[in-house]
Structure formats: structure tokens, C-alpha cells
N, C-alpha and C positions, 0 to 999 in steps of 0.2 A: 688529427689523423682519423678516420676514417675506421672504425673497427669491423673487419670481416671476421664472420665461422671459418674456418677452415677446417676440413675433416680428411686425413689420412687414413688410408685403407691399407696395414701392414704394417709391420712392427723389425721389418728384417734391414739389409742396406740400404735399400735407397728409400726410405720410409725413416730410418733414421736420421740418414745425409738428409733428407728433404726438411725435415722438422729441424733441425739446428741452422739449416740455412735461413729458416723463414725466420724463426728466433735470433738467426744475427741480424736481422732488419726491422723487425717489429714483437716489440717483447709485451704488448698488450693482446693483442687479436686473439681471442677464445680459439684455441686447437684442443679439439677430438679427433685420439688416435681408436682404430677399430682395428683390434687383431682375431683370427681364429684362434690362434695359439695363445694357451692362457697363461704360458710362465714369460721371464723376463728373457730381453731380448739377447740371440746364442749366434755363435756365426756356422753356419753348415759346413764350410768347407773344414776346420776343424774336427767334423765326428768323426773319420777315420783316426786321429790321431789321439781321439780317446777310446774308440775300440784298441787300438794298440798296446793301451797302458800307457802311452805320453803324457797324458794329461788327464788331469779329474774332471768331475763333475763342473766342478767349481770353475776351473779355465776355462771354459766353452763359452761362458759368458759375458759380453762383448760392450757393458755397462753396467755401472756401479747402481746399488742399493739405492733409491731415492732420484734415481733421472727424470723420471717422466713428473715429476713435481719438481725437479730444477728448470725442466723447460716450461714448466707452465700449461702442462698437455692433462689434458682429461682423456682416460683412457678405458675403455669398453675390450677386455681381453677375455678369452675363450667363447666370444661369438663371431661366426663368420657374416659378412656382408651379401646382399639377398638378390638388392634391384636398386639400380639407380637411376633416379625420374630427375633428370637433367633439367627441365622444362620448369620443375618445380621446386627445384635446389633439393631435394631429395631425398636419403639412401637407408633401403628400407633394411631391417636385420633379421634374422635367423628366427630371431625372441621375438618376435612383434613391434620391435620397438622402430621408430623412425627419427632420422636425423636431417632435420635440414642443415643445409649450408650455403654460403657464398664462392667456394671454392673448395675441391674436393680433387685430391690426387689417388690414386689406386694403385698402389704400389704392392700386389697381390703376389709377385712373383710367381714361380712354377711348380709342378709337381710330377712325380714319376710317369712314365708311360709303363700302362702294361700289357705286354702281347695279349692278341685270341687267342692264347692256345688253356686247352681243357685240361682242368685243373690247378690252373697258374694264380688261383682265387681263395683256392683251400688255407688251411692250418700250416704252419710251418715257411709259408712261402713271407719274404720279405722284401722290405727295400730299405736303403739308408740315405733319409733326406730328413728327416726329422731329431729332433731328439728324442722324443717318445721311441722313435726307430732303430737310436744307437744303444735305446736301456733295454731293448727286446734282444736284439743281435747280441749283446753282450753278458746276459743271460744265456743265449742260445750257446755260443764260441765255447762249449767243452772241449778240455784237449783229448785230440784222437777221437771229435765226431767229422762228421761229411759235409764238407760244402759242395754244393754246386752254384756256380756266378753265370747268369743269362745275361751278355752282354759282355766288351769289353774293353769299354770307355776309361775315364779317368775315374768316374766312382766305383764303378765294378772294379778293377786291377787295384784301389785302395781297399776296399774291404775284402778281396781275394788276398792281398799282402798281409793286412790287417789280422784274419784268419790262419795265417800260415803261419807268423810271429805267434800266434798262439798255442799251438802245435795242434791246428787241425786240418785234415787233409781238404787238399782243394780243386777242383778242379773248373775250369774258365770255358762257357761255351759259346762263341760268336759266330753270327749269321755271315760278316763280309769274311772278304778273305784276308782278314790282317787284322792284329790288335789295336786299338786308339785307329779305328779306317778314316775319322776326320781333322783328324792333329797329323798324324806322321805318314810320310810315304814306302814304300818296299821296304827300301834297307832301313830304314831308322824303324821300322814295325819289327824287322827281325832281328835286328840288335837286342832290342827290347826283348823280343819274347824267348832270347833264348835268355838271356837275364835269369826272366822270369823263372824257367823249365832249371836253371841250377840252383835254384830257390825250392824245388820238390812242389812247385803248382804246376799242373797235367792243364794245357793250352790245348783247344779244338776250334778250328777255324773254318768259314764253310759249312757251319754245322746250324743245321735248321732244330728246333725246341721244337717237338713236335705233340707233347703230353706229360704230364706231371701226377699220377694216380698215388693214392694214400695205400698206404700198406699196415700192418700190424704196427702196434707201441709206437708208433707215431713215424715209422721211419715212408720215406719217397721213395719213391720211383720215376725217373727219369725218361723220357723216352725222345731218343734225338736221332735223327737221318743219319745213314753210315755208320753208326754207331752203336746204337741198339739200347740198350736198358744200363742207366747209372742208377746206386742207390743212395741216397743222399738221408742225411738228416736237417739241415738246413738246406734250402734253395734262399739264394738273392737275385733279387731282379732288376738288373741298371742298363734298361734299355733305352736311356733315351729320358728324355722332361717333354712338355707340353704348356705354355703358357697359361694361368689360371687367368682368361681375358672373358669368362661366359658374364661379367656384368656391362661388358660393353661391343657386344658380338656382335652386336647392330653396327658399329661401325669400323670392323673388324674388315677385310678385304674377304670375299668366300673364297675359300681354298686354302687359306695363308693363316698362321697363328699371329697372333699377338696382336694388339692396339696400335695402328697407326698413329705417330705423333709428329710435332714440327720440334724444327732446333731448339724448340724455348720447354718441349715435353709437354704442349696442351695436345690433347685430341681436337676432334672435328665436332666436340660439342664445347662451346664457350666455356668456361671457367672452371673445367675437366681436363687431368695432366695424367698420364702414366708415364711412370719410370722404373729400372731395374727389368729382370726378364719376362714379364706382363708387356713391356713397349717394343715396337717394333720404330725404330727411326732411322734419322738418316746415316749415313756412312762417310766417314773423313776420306777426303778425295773425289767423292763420286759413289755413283752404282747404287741399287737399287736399295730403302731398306731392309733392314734384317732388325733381326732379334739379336743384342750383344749380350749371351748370356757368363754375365762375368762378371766377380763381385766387384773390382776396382770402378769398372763400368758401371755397374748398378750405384756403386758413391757418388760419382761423376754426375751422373742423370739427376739422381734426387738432389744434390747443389742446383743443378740448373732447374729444376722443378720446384724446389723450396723460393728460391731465387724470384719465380713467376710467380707463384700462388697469389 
């Protein structure tokens, strides 16, 4: 056999599916995994239910002590990846350092989107995608402080829930006119949000974010259309993700997030795969691709990515 580098870019689902699948086929080939995140590998959709108090520290963690030397994986964590020169097997880091390879996947996944709006950059303002993210919120979650949630998707309404189990006041503010506007239609949004409102969290729909200004002893100020001045001690911000694709934007579609890939997860440069919410592919049944941003999906992919390498 024939031994290739293989280099993984990301440490999260489909970064780990991909690396077990390539180790169920070949248990010699030299793999280096490259993470920004420098602790061991955590599942994100989980963090709401450790701000809850469901679960500790410790449960968030989604492999045992000693994985990444049971797969045979040499691993570069807490440096993100810079630029990759396809042409030359390539993938330059953060540190200076460069990694060639013979095959390289980028399984970068996403990160928050944050509005233009002034002030939304300050102190106090948060999101929850990280775990560095749920040790700050969970610090922040005094009972009887102020939330305000911009956004009101499925991560905002879990750390607005999250929040409210704790006994702090919360209140939800979104631009469309309905809660979850791209999961649920009319009636199933209002089932829901009245749910919610018998929970004691204050729903604003329709409602444009329009500035966030710091005030005394650290507390916000809110400023929102229709509505006028909230005062907040915690702002979170879950507007929305955006695919982390800037190391292969060159052959990114203009206009459109995420890496174009084929059935098998390579890109449109040879022996380069994305998978997980970084790829943008094809669609069961038809129709154009999309981005499946979804963990079961993000395992799926990195099988069929690990599969290629």
C-alpha cells in the first residue's frame, strides 16, 4: 500500500466521522488533525444543556482520553489554519508552520453571524457556539439579571430557555414575523410562542435591533424599532451561522456560502474534500446544492469524506 499524508482541518463531527472512516481502511497512512480549538473534542449542540445544569463539564465531551493516539492521528490544536496552496500539497498555519500533504479535508464547520448594528461588539454582548462561550454565559446567568436574545432560531429559544430555568429574566427579540421563521410555519410558530410567554420569556417579533450602548456598572441598553429602550445585563446574539469556507473562497460560488463539493465530498481542486457545515453539496432527490447544516449530516459527510481521502 501506498502511504499518503492526510491532513484534517477540524476536530468537531465530521472531522471526527471522516478520521475513523479513513482508519477503518487504512491504519498506517500518517494523519494530521489541525484544530483552532485547543481542548478535546465537545459536541455543540449539547451546550444549552449544560447552561441548564443537565450536564457538566465533563458530559460535553464526545471522546475518551487518549483518542487521537488510538487513531494514530498527530494533532496541531489551538492553531487555526491560514491558506491552502492545492497546487503544492500545501496548508500554511496561523504559527508559521506549513504542512504538506497528499490529501487534505476541511472540515472547518461554522460560526455565528453578527448584525451591523452599533454597539453589538462591546463587553457583555455574547453568543453560544463554543464552549469557551457556554463558560462565559454561565458565569454571566445570575438569577434575577437581564437577558436580551437577538434572534429566534433554535440556539437563541435554547439559551433564552436555558436562561429562564435559571431564574433570569428574558426577553426574545426577532426581525421575521415568527419564532424558528425557517423550521415552523404560522400555527406551529404560535403554538410555540405562546408555550414560550407561559414560561415568563417576553417574545418581540417584527422587531428590528437597532443599537446596543453600554451604560453604567456594566449594564446595556437596548435600542429596538417599536419598542424603544430595554435594559439588559446580558445581550446573546443567535442570528444566524455563516460557513468558515475563507480557505477555499476561490472556489466558492460568488454570492453563495460554503464549498462546493461532489457526492464523494472532494472540491474542484484534486485531492481537497469538505464536509460538515463548510460544504455546500448535493441534495437527495434533486435541486440545487445547499449547505446541510446538521450534525447527523455533518457524520454522514465526513464517512463519505474519510471514505475518499
Amino acid at each position: 500500500m501506498t502511504l499518503m499524508h492526510a491532513v484534517i482541518v477540524g476536530s468537531s463531527a465530521a472531522a471526527l466521522s471522516a478520521l475513523e472512516s479513513f482508519r477503518a481502511r487504512d491504519r498506517e497512512s500518517p494523519v494530521t488533525v489541525v484544530s483552532a480549538e485547543a481542548g478535546a473534542p465537545y459536541s455543540r449542540v449539547l451546550l444549552p444543556y449544560y447552561l441548564r445544569g443537565r450536564l457538566t463539564r465533563d458530559g460535553l465531551f464526545i471522546r475518551r482520553r487518549g483518542y487521537w493516539a488510538e487513531m494514530g492521528a498527530r494533532t496541531i490544536l489551538g492553531v487555526a489554519a491560514e491558506r491552502v496552496d492545492a497546487s503544492a500539497g500545501r496548508l500554511e498555519l496561523a504559527d508559521g508552520r506549513r504542512l504538506g500533504f497528499d490529501r487534505l479535508l476541511l472540515a472547518t464547520g461554522s460560526r455565528p453571524t453578527r448584525p451591523r448594528i452599533p454597539g453589538l461588539d462591546g463587553p457583555g454582548i455574547h453568543h453560544l457556539w463554543t464552549l469557551e462561550d457556554a463558560g462565559r454565559l454561565d458565569r454571566a446567568f445570575r438569577p434575577g439579571a437581564r437577558l436580551l436574545v437577538v434572534g429566534a432560531g433554535f440556539v437563541a429559544l435554547q439559551a433564552a430557555w436555558a436562561a429562564r430555568r435559571r431564574g433570569l429574566h428574558v426577553t426574545v427579540l426577532e426581525l421575521e414575523e415568527r419564532i424558528l421563521p425557517r423550521v415552523l410555519d404560522d400555527a406551529g410558530a404560535e403554538l410555540l410562542r405562546r408555550r414560550i410567554l407561559e414560561h415568563g420569556v417576553e417574545v418581540h417579533t417584527c422587531c428590528c435591533t437597532e443599537s446596543v450602548e453600554q451604560g453604567a456598572g456594566g449594564q446595556l441598553c437596548v435600542c429596538a424599532a417599536g419598542i424603544g429602550e430595554l435594559a439588559a445585563d446580558v445581550v446573546v446574539v443567535a442570528a444566524g451561522v455563516r460557513p468558515n469556507d475563507e480557505l477555499l473562497r476561490d472556489c466558492c460560488t460568488p454570492g453563495a456560502p460554503g464549498i462546493p463539493v461532489t457526492a464523494t465530498m472532494e472540491t474542484a481542486l484534486a485531492g481537497v474534500f469538505a464536509a460538515g457545515d463548510v460544504a455546500c453539496g448535493p441534495v437527495a432527490g434533486g435541486g440545487p446544492p445547499r449547505i446541510h447544516a446538521l450534525w447527523p449530516t455533518a457524520v454522514e459527510q465526513g464517512k463519505v469524506a474519510g471514505a475518499n481521502l
